[in-house]
C-alpha positions in Angstrom: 45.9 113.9 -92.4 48.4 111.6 -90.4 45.5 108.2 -90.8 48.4 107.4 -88.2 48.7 105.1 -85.0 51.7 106.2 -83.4 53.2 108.6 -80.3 54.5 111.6 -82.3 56.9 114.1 -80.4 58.6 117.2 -80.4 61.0 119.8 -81.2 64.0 122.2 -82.8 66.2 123.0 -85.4 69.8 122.5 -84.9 71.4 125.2 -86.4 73.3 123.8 -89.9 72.9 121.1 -92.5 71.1 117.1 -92.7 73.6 114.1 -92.7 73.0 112.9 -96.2 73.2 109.2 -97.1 73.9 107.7 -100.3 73.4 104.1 -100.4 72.8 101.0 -102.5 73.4 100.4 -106.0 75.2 103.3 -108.4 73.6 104.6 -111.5 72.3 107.5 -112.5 68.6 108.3 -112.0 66.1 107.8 -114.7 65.1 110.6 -116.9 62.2 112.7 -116.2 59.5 111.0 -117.2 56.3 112.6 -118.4 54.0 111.3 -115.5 54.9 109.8 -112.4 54.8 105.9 -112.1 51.0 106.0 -111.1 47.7 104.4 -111.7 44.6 105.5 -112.4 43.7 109.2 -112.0 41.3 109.9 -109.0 41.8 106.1 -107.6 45.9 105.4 -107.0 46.7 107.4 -103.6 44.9 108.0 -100.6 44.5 112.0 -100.4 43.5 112.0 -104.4 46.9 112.8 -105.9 50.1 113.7 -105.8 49.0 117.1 -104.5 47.2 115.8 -101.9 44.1 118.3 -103.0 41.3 114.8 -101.6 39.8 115.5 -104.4 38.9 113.6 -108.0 37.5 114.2 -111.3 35.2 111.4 -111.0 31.8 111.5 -110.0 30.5 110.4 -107.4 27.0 108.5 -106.5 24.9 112.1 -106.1 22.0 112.6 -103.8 20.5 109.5 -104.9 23.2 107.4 -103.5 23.1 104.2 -101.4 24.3 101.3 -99.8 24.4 98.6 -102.8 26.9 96.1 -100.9 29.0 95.7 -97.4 31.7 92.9 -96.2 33.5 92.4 -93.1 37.2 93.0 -94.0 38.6 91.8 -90.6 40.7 95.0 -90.5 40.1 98.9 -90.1 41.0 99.9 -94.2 42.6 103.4 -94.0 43.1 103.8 -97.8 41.0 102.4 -100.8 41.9 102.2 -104.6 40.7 100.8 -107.7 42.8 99.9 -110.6 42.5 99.9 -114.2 40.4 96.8 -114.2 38.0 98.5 -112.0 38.9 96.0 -108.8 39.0 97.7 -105.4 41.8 97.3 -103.4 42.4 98.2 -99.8 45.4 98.5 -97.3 44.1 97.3 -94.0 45.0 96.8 -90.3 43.8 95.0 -87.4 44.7 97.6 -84.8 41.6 98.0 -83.2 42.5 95.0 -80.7 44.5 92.6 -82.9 47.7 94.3 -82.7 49.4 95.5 -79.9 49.7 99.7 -79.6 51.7 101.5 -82.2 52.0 98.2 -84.0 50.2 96.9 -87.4 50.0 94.2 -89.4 50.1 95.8 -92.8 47.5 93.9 -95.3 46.6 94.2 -99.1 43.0 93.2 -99.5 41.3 92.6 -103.0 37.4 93.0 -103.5 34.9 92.1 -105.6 33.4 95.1 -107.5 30.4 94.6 -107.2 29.4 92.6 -104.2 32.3 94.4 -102.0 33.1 90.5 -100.5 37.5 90.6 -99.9 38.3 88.1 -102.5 42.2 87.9 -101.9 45.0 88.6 -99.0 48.2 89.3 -98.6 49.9 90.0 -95.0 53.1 92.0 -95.2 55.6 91.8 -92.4 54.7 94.0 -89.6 56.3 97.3 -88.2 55.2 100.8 -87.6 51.5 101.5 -88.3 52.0 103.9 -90.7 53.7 101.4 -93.1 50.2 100.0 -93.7 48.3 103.6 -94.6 50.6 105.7 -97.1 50.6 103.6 -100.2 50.0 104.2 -103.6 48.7 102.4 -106.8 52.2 102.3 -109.4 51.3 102.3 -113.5 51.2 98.4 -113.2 48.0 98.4 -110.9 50.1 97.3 -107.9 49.7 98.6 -104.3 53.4 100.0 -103.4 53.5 99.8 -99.8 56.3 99.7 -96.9 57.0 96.6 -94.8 58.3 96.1 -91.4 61.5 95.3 -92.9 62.6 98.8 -94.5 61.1 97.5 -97.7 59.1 99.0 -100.0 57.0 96.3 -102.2 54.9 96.1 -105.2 51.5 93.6 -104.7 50.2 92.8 -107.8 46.8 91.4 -108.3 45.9 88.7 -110.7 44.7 85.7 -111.8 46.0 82.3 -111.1 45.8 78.8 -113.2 42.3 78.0 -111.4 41.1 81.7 -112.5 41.3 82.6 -108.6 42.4 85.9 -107.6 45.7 86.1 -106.0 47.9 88.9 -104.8 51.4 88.6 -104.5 54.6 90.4 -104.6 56.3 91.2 -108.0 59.0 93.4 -106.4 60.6 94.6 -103.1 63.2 97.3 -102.7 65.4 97.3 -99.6 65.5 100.7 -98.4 67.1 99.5 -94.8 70.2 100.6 -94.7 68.9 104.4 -95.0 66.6 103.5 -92.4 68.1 103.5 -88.4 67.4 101.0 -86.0 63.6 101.9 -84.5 62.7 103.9 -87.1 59.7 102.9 -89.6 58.3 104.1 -92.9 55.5 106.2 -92.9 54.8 106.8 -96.5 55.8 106.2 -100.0 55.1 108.3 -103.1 56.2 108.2 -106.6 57.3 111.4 -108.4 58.1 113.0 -111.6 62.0 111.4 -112.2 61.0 108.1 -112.0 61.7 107.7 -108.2 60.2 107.1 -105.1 60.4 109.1 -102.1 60.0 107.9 -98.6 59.7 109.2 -95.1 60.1 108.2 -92.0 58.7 108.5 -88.5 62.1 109.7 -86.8 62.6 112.1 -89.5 64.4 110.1 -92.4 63.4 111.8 -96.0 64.7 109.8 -98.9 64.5 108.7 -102.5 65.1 105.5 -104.5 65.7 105.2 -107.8 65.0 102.8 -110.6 68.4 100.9 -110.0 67.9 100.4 -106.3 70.0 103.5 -105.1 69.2 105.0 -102.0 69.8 109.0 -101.1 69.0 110.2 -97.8 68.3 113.2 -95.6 68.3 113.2 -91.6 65.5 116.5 -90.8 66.5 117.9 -87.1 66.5 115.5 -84.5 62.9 115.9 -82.2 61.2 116.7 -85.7 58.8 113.8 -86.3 56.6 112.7 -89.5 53.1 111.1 -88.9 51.8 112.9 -92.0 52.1 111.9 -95.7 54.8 113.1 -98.5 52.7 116.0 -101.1 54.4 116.1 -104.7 54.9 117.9 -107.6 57.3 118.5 -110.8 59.6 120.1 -108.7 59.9 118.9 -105.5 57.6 117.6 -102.5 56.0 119.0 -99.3 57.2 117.4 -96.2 55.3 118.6 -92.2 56.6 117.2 -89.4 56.0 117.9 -85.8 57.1 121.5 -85.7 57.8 123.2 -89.3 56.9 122.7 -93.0 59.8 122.0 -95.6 59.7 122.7 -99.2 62.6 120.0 -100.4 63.7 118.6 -103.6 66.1 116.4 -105.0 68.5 116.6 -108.3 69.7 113.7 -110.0 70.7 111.2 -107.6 72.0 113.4 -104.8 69.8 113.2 -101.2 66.7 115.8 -100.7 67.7 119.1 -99.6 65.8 121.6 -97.3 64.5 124.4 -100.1 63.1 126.4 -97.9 61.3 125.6 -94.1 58.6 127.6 -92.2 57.8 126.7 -88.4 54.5 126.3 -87.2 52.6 126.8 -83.9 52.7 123.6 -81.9 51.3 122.2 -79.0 53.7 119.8 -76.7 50.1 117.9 -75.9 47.7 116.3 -78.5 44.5 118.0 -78.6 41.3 115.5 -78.1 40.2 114.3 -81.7 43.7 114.7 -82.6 46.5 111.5 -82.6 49.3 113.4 -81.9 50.4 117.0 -80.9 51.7 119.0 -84.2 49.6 119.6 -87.0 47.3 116.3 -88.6 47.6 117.5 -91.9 49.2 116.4 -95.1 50.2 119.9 -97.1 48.0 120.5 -99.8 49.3 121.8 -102.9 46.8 123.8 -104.7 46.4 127.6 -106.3 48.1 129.3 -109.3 49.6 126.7 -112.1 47.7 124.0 -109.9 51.0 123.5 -107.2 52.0 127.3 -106.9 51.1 127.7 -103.3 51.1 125.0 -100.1 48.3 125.1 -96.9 48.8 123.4 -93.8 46.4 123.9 -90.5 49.0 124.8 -87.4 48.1 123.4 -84.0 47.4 126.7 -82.4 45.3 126.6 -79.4 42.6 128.3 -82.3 44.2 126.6 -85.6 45.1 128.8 -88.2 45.1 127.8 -91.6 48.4 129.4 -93.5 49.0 129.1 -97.1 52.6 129.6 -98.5 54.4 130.3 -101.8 55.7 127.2 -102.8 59.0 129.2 -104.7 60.4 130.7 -101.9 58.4 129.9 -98.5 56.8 133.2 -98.2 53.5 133.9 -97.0 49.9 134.4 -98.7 47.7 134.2 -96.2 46.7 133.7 -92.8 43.0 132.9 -90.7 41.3 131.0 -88.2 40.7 127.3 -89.5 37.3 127.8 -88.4 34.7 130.0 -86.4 31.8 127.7 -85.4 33.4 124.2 -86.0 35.7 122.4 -83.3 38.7 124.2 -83.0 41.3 121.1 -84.2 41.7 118.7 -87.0 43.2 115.4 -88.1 42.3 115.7 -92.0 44.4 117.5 -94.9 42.3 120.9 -96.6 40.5 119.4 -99.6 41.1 121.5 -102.5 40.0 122.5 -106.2 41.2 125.9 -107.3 42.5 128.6 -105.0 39.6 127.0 -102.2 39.7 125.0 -99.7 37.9 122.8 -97.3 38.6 122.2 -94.1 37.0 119.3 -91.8 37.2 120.2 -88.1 37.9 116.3 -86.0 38.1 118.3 -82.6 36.7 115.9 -79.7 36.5 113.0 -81.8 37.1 109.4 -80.0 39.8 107.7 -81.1 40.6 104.3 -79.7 42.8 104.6 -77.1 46.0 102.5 -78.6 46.1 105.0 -81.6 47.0 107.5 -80.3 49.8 109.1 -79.1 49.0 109.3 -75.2 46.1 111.5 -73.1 45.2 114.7 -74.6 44.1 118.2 -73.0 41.3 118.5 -72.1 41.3 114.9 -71.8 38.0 114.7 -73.5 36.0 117.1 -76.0 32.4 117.1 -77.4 33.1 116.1 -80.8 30.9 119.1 -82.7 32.3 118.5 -85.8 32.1 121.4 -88.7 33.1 121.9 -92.3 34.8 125.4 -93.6 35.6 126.5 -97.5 37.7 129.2 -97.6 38.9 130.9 -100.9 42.6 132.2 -101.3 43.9 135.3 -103.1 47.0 137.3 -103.1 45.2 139.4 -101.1 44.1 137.6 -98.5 41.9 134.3 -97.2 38.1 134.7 -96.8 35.8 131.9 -95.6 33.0 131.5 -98.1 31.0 129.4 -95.3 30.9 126.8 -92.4 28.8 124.2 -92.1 27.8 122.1 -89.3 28.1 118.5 -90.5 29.7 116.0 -88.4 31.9 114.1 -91.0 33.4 111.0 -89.2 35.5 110.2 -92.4 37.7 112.0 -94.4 35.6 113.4 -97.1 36.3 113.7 -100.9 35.5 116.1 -103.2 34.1 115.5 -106.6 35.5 118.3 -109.4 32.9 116.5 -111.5 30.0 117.1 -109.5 30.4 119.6 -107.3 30.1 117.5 -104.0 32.3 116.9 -101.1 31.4 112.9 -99.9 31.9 111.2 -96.8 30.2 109.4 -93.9 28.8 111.6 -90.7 27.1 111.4 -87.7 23.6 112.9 -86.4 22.8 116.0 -84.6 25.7 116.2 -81.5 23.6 114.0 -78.7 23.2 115.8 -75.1 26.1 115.2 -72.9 28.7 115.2 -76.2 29.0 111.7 -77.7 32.9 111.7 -77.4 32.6 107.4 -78.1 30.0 107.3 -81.1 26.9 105.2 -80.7 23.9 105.5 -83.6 23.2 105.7 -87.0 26.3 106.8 -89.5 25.0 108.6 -92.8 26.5 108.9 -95.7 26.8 112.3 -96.8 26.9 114.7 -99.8 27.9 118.4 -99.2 27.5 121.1 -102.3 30.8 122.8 -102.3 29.5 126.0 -103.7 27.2 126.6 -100.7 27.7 124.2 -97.9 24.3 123.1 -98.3 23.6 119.4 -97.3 22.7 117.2 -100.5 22.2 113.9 -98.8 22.3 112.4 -95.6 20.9 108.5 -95.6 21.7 105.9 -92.8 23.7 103.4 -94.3 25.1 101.8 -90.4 25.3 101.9 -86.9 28.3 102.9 -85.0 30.2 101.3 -83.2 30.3 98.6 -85.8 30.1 101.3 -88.7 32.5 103.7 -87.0 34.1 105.6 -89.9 37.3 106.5 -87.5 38.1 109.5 -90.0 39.2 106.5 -92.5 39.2 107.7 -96.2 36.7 106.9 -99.0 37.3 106.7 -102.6 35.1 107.2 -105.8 35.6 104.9 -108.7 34.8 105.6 -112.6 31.6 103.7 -112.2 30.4 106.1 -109.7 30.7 103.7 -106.4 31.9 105.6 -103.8 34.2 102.6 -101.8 34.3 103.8 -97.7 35.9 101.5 -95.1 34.8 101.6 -91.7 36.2 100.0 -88.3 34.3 96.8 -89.0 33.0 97.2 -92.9 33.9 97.7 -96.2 31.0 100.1 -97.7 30.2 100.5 -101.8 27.8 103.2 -101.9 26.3 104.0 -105.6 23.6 105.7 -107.2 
């Protein structure tokens, strides 16, 4: 899933080697620490975890759930946490009219957990839209985010002397200078030597370390990133525009290019897409939990393709869906050696966030929902449903259920801008089957815009919409 704002582009691999960068201060990089520097399981990062499976081992609110509390934000909230304390916090924008195209106003917002009311603000300086949607929660409950300034900070969330909530910046690493002029950070994730890894939209892959030193990697010029970073022990999962990588770095030195695997992509963005290329994050998933990677290609009919993550090789190859709309913007959910797959074909995006006019310039937005199982042998869809999520769902490990917000029946004509009742919705993963489906707003207030929900360890399932923060709980 790109969540992203921005004009994506195009193209090729230049024959020979990145242009590495090593900048900042010297040291040597941190031992490998048992656990990356993040908070809570389920709640810190906005596709689930570092494997970007959109999935938790937290239940959810069930069939029974409902709308318990709503605020008004004042921003479009593309990714929800909740810290150790159990208080929600969101990174926001105000795209949707407040900012002009491609550009956001990142904001940290702080909620009450039970009342949903936004109970603290911070504005970071603005930049490229993305900078306000790939964050992560660190081991100190703070939101690591990028600025508009080729920073990355930690906003940490506390009390002051009147007992008011405040949120405020405890740390900022400069990552500028690896950075060129006119290029922006897209995402930020922590990983397993105590660094953090960044990407740009221009193609920039770096890391810093705990001593403020900066090692970089230029990707091929025309190769561009709208997606988020994936993560595991041994290295991370990078998609641009036109291929896959598989990239790690040792020590201090800069990422290097493991292994990388083209994809099929259009030059035009498909309607219910933001760009062309693929919208989805890689998903890590399969044998030892990280032993293979799935990415949906932008094929005229997406195919879903699922590589060895040691050497780049193939598993498996099928259409993305059969009866669903024949494009996506969200990342496979996984748990196992399955997936799901949620089709966003036709879906309206406002205008100014995306990339340009797509083709066909509009779509009926007929939504769908696939699982398919993976095997050494071969892919095999286990069913498609016809469920019109509007968000980007989550599964539940712990209950079996795949969450998110949807719309009705598709209305005559199409309903390419959404008017009507949103639902939330439950989905049993086993079978498809539709577990609950209970009005909880009315688009185009409650428009879900494919934002993502989380579920805390009290069961509240937290979903932003364009005008809305929802807490939905049993």
């Amino acid at each position: 899933m790109r969540s992203s704002y921005s004009a994506i582009l195009r193209r090729v691999f230049p024959a020979a080697a990145s242009v590495l960068m090593v900048l900042g201060a010297c040291g040597a990089a941190s031992a490998d620490p048992a656990v990356p520097d993040l908070g809570p399981a389920g709640t810190a990062l906005i596709h689930g975890d570092l494997a970007s499976t959109d999935s938790t081992g937290l239940p959810g609110p069930g069939p029974d759930g409902r709308l318990v509390a709503s605020s008004v934000p004042e921003g479009a909230c593309s990714a929800t946490f909740v810290a150790s304390d159990g208080m929600p916090l969101a990174l926001c924008t105000g795209f949707v009219g407040l900012a002009p195209p491609g550009v956001a106003v990142p904001t940290v917002k702080l909620f009450d957990p039970v009342s949903a009311a936004p109970i603290a603000s911070l504005q970071l300086p603005k930049g490229g839209l993305l900078g306000g949607v790939y964050g992560y929660l660190d081991g100190s409950d703070r939101v690591v985010v990028a600025d508009g300034t080729g920073a990355i900070d930690k906003v940490a969330h506390r009390r002051d002397a009147n007992g008011r909530w405040k949120l405020s910046v405890d740390e900022r690493v400069d990552v500028s200078a690896g950075i060129p002029a006119g290029d922006a950070i897209t995402g930020v994730a922590p990983d397993f030597r105590g660094r953090i890894w960044f990407a740009t939209t221009g193609g920039v892959i770096g890391t810093v370390d705990a001593t403020g030193r900066v090692a970089a990697t230029r990707l091929p010029d025309g190769e561009k990133l709208t997606n988020g970073l994936s993560v595991h022990r041994d290295g991370t999962s990078v998609l641009t525009t036109r291929a896959l990588y598989e990239m790690r770095a040792t020590n201090s030195d800069a990422p290097e290019v493991i292994w990388r695997q083209p994809y099929e992509a259009g030059a035009i963005r498909k309607p219910g897409q933001l760009g062309p290329g693929s919208g989805t994050t890689p998903t890590y998933f399969g044998p030892g939990g990280d032993g293979w990677v799935a990415i949906v290609d932008d094929a005229p009919r997406p195919q879903l393709i699922v590589y060895r993550v040691g050497d780049g090789s193939q598993v498996c190859r099928i259409p993305a869906f059969e009866t669903s709309g024949q494009g996506t913007e969200n990342s496979p959910m996984a748990w196992g050696n399955s997936l799901v797959i949620p089709s966003t074909y036709g879906f309206g995006y406002p205008p100014q966030a995306t990339s340009g006019p797509s083709a066909p310039p509009t779509a009926p937005f007929t939504g769908g929902m696939t699982r398919i199982d993976v095997s050494e042998s071969g892919c095999h869809r286990v069913w498609e449903s016809g469920d019109r999520m509007a968000s980007l769902p989550r599964l539940s490990r712990a209950d079996g259920l795949i969450y998110g917000l949807s719309y009705g029946p598709l209305p005559p004509g199409g309903g390419i801008q959404q008017v009507g009742p949103v639902y939330y919705t439950a989905v049993d993963f086993g079978t498809g089957d539709l577990r609950a489906h209970r009005e909880v707003g009315v688009a185009p207030l409650d428009e879900p815009l494919q934002l993502t929900g989380t579920i805390g360890p009290d069961r509240s399932y937290w979903q932003a919409t364009v005008g809305r923060m929802l807490r939905i709980a049993p």
